[in-house]
VEXVEX-257180 format. One line per field, with one value per atom (N, C-alpha, C, O): atom name; residue in three letters; x, y, z. Coordinates in nm, 2 decimals, padded with zeros to 4 digits, m for minus. Atoms other than C-alpha are relative to their C-alpha. Example, Ala and Ser with C-alpha at 12.3 -4.5 7.8 and 13.67 -1.06 7.14 Angstrom:
2
atom c(N;CA;C;O;N;CA;C;O)
type c(ALA;ALA;ALA;ALA;SER;SER;SER;SER)
east c(00.09;01.23;00.09;00.19;m00.09;01.37;m00.08;m00.03)
north c(m00.12;m00.45;00.12;00.12;m00.11;m00.11;00.11;00.22)
up c(00.00;00.78;00.00;00.07;00.00;00.71;00.08;00.09)
This chain:
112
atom c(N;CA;C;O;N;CA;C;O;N;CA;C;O;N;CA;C;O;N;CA;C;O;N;CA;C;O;N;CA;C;O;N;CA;C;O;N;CA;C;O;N;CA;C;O;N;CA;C;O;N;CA;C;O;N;CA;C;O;N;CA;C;O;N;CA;C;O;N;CA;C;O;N;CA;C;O;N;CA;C;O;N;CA;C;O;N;CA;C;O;N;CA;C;O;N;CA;C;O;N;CA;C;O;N;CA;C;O;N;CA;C;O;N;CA;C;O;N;CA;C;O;N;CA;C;O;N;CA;C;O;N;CA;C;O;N;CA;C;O;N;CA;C;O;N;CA;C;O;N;CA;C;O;N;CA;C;O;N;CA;C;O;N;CA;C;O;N;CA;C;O;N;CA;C;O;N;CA;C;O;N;CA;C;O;N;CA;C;O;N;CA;C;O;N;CA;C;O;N;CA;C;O;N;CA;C;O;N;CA;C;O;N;CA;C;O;N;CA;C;O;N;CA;C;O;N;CA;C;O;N;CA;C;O;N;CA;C;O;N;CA;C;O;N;CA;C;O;N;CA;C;O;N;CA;C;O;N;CA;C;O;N;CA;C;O;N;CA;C;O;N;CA;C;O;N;CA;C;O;N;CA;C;O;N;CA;C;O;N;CA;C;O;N;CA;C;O;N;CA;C;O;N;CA;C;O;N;CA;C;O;N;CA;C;O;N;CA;C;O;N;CA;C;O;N;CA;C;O;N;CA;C;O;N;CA;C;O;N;CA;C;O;N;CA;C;O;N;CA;C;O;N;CA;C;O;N;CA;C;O;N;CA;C;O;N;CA;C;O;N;CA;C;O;N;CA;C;O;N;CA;C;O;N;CA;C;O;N;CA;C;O;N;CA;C;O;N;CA;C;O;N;CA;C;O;N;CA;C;O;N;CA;C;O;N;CA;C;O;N;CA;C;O;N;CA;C;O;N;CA;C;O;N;CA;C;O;N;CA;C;O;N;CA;C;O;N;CA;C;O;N;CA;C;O;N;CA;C;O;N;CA;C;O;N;CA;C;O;N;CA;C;O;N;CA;C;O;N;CA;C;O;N;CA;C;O;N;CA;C;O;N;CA;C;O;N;CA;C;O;N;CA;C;O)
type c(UNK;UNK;UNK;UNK;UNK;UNK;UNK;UNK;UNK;UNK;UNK;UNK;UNK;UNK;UNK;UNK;UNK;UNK;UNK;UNK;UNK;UNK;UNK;UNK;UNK;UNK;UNK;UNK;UNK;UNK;UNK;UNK;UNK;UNK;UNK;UNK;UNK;UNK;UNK;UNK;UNK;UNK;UNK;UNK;UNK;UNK;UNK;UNK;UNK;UNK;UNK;UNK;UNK;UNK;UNK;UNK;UNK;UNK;UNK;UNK;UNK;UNK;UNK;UNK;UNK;UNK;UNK;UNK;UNK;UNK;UNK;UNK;UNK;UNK;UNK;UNK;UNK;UNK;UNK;UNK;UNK;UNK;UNK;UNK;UNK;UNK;UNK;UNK;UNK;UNK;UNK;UNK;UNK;UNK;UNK;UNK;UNK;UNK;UNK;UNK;UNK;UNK;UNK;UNK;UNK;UNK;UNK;UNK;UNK;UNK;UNK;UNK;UNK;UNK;UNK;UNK;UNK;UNK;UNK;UNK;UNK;UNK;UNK;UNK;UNK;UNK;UNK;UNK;UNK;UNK;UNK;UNK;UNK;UNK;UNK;UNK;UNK;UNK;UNK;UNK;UNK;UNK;UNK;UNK;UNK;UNK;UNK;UNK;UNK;UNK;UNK;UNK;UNK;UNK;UNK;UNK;UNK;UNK;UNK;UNK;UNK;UNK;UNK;UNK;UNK;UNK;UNK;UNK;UNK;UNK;UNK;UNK;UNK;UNK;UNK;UNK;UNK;UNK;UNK;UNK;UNK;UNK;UNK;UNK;UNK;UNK;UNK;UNK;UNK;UNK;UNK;UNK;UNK;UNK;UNK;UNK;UNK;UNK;UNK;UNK;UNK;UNK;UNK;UNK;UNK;UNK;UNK;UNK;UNK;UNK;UNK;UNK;UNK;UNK;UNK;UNK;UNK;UNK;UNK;UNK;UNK;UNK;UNK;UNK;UNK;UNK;UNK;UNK;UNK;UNK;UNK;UNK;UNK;UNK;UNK;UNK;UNK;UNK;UNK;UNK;UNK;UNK;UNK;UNK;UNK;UNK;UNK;UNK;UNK;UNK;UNK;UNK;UNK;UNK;UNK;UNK;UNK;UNK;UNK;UNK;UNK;UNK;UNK;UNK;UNK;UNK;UNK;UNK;UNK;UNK;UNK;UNK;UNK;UNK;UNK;UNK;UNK;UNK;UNK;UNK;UNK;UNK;UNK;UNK;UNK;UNK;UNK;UNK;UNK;UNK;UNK;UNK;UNK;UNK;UNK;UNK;UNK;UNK;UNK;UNK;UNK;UNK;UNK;UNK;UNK;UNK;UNK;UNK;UNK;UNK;UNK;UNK;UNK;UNK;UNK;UNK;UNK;UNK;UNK;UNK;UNK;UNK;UNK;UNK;UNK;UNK;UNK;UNK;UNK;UNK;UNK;UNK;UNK;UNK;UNK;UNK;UNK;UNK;UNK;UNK;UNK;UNK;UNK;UNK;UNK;UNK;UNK;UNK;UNK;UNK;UNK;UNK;UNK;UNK;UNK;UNK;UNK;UNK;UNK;UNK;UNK;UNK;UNK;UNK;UNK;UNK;UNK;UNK;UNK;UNK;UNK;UNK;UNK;UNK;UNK;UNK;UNK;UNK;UNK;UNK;UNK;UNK;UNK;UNK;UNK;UNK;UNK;UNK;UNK;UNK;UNK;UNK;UNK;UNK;UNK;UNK;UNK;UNK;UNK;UNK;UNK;UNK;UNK;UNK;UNK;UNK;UNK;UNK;UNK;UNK;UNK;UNK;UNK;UNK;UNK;UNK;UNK;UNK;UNK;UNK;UNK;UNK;UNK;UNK;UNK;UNK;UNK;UNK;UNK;UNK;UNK;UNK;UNK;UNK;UNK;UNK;UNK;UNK;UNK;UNK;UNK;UNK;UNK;UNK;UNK;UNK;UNK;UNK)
east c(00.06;07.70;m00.02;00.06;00.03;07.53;00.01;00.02;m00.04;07.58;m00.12;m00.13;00.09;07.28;m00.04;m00.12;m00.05;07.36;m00.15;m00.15;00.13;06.98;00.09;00.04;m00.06;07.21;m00.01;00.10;m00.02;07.13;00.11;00.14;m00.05;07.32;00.15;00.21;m00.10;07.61;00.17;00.28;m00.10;07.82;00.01;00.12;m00.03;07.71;00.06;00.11;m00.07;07.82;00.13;00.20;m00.11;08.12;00.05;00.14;m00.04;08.20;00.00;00.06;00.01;08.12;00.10;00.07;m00.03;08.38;m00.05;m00.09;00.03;08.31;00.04;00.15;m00.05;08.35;00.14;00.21;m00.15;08.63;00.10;00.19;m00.11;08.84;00.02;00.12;m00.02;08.78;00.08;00.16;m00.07;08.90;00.14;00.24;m00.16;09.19;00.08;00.20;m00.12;09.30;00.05;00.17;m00.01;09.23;00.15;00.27;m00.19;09.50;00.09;00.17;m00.04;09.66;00.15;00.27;m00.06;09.75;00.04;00.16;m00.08;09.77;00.11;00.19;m00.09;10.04;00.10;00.22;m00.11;10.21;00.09;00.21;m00.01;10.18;00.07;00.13;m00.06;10.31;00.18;00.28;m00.19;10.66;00.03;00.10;m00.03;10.69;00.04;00.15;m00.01;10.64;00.17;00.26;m00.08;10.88;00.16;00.25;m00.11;11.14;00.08;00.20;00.01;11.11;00.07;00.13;m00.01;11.12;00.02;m00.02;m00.01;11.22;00.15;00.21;m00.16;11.58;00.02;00.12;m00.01;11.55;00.12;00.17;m00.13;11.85;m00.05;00.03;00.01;11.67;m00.10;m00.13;00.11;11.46;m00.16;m00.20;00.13;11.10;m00.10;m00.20;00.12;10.97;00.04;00.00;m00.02;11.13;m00.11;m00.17;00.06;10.95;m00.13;m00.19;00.14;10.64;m00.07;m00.03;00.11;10.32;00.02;m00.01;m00.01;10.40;00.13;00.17;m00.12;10.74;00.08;00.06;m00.04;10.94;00.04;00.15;m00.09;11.00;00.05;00.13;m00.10;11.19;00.11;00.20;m00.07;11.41;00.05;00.16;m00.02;11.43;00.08;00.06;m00.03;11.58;m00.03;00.05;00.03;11.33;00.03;00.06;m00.07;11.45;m00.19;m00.26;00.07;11.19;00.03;m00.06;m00.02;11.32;m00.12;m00.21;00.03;11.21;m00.19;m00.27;00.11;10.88;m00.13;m00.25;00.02;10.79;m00.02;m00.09;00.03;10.87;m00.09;m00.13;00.09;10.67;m00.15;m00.23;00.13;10.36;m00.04;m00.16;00.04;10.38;m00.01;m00.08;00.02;10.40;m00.13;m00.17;00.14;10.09;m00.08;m00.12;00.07;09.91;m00.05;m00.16;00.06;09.93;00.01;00.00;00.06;09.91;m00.13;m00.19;00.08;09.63;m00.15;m00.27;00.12;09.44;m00.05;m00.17;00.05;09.40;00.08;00.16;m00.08;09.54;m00.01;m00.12;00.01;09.65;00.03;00.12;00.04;09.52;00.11;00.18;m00.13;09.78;m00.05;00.04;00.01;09.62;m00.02;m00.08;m00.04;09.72;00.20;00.27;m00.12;10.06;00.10;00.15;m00.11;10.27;00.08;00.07;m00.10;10.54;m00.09;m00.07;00.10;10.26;m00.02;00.02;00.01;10.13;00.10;00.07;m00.09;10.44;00.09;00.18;m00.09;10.58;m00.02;00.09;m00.04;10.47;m00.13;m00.24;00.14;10.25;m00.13;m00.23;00.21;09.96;m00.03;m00.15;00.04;09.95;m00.05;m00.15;00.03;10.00;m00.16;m00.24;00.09;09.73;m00.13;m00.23;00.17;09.45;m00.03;m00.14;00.03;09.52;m00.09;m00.20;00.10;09.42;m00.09;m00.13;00.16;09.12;m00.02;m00.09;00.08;09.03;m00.07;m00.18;m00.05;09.13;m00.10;m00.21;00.08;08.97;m00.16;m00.22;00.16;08.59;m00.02;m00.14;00.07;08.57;00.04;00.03;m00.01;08.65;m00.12;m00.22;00.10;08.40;m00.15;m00.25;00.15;08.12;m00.04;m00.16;00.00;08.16;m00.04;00.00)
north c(m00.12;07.65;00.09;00.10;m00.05;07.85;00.17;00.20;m00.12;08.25;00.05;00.00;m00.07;08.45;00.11;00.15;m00.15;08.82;00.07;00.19;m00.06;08.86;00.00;00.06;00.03;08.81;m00.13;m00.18;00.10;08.50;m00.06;m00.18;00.02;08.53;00.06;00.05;m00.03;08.67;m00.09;m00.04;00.07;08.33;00.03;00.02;00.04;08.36;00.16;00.17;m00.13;08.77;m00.02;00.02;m00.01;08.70;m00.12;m00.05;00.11;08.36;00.06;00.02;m00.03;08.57;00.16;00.27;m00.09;08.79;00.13;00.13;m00.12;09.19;00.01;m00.04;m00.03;09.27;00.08;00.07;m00.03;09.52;m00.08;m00.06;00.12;09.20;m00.04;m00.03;00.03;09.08;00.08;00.03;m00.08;09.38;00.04;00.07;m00.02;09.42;m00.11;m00.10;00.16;09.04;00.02;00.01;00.00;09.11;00.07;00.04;m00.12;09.44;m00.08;m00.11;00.06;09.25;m00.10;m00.11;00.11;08.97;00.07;00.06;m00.17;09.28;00.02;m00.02;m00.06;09.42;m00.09;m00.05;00.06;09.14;m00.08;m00.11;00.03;09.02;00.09;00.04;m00.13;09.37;00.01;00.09;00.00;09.31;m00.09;m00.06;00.13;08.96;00.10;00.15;m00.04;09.14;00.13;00.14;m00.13;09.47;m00.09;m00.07;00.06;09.20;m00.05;m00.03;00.06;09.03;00.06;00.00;m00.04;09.29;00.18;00.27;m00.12;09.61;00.01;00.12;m00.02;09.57;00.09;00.15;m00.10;09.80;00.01;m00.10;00.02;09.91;m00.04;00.00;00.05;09.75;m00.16;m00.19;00.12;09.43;00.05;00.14;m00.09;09.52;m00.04;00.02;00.06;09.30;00.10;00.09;m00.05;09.57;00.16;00.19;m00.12;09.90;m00.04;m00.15;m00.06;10.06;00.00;00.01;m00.07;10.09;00.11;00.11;m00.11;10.42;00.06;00.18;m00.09;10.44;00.03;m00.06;m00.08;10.66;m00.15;m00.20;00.10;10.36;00.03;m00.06;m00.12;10.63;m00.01;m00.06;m00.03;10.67;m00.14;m00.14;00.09;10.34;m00.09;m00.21;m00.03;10.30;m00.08;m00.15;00.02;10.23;00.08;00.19;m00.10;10.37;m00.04;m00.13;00.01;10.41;m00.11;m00.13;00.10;10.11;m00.10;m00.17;00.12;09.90;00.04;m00.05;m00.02;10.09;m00.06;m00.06;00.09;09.92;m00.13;m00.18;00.11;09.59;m00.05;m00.16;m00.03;09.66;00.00;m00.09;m00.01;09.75;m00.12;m00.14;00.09;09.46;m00.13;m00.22;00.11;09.21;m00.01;m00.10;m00.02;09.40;m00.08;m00.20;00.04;09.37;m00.13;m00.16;00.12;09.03;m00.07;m00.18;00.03;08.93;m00.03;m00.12;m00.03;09.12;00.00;00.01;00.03;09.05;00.14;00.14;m00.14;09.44;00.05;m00.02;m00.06;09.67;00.11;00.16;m00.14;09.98;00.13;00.14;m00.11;10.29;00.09;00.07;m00.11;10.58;00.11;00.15;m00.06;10.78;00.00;00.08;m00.01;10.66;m00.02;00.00;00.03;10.57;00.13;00.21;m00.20;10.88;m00.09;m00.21;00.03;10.84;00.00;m00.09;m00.02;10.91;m00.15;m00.20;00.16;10.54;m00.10;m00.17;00.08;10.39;00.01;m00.06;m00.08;10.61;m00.10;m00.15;00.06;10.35;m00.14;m00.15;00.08;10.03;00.00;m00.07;m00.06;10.20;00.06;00.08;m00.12;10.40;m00.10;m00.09;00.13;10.07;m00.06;m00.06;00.10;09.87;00.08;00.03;m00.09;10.20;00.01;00.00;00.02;10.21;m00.21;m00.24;00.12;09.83;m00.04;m00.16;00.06;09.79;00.12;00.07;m00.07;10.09;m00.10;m00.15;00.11;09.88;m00.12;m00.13;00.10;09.56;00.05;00.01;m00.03;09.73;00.05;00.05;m00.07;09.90;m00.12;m00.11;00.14;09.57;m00.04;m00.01;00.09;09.38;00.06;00.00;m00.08;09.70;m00.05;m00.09;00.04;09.62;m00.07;m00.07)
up c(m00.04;11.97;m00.12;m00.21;00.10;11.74;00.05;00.17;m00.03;11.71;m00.11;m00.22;00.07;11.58;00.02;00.11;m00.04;11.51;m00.10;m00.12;00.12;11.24;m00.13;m00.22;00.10;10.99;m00.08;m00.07;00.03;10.81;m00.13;m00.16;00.15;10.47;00.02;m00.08;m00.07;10.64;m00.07;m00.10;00.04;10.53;m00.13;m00.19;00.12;10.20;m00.08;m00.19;00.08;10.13;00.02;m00.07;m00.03;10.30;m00.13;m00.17;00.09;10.01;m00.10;m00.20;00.16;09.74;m00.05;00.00;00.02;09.57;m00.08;m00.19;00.08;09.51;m00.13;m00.16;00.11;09.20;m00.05;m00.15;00.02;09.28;00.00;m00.07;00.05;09.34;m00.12;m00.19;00.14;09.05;m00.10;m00.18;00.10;08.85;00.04;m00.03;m00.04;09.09;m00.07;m00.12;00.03;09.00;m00.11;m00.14;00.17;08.61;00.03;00.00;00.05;08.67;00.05;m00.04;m00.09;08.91;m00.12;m00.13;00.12;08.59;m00.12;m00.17;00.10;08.32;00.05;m00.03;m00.01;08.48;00.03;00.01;00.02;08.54;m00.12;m00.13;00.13;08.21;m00.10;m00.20;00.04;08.09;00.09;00.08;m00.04;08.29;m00.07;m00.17;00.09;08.15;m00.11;m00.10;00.13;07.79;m00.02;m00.11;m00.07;07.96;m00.05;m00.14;00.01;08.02;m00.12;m00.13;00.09;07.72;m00.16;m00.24;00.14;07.44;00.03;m00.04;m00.03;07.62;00.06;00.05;m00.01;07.73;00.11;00.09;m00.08;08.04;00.08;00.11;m00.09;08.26;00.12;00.21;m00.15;08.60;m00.07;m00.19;00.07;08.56;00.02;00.10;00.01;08.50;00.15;00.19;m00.11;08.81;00.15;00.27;m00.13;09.03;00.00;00.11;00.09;08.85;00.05;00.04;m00.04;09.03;m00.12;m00.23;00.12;08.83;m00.08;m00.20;00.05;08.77;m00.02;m00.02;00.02;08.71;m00.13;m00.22;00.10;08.44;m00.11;m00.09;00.08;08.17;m00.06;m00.08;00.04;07.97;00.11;00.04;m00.09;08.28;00.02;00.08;m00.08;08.36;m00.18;m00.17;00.12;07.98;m00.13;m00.20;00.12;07.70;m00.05;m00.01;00.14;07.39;m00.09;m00.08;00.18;07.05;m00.06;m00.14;00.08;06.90;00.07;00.02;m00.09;07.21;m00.01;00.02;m00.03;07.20;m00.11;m00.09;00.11;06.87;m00.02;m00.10;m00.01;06.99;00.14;00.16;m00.13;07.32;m00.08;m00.07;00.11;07.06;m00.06;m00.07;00.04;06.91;00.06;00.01;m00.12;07.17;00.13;00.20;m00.09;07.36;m00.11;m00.09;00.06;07.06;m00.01;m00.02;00.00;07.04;00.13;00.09;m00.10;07.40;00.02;00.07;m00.10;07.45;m00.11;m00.08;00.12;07.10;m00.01;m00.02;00.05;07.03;m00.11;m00.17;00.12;06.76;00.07;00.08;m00.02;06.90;m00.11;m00.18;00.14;06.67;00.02;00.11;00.02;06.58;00.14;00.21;m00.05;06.79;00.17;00.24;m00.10;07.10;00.01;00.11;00.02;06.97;00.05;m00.02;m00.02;07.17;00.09;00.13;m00.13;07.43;00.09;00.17;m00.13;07.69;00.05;00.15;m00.02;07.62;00.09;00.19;m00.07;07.72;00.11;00.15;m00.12;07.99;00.08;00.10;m00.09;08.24;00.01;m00.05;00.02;08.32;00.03;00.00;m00.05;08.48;m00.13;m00.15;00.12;08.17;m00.17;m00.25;00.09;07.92;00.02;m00.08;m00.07;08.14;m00.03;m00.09;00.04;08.12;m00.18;m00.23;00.12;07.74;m00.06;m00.12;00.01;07.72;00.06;00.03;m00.02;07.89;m00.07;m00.16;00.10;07.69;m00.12;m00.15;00.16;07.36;00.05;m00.02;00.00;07.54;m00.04;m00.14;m00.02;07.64;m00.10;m00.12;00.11;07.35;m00.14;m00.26;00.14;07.11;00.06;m00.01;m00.03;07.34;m00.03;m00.07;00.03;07.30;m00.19;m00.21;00.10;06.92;m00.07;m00.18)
């Protein structure tokens, strides 16, 4: 039995993903890749895979030492060099805040 609503392409918008998915997945993989890193080289008092996007990573207890080895472990993850002048505590307050500084760093290497 066939169903015909004048819609013919109907199967094929529905197979093909928006582009918002795509960029959700990208953050999706960023940020998970930024706990891995969190875990790794940040020493936090909770484990990083429990920690909101947006939560205090100061609070949750990076120190300045750790935030140094957090820098350099993005950097080379993520194949950027972050300039001094994003280099503040703001940066690393949390990983929505990490994740917006690297696609900055990514789009503007790729515009280049």
């Amino acid at each position: 039995m066939r169903c015909d609503n004048g819609h013919k392409n109907d199967h094929v918008r529905s197979m093909s993903a928006p582009s918002e998915n795509v960029e959700q997945l990208g953050d999706h993989i960023m940020k998970n890749a930024l706990r891995r890193i969190l875990s790794e080289s940040a020493r936090l008092d909770v484990p990083a895979q429990t920690l909101a996007d947006d939560a205090d990573l100061y609070a949750a207890g990076l120190s300045s030492l750790a935030t140094v080895h957090l820098m350099l472990a993005i950097e080379d993850e993520f194949g950027i060099e972050i300039p001094d002048r994003l280099l503040t505590r703001r940066l690393f307050s949390s990983i929505d805040s990490m994740a917006a500084a690297i696609t900055e760093l990514q789009q503007a290497k790729a515009a280049a």
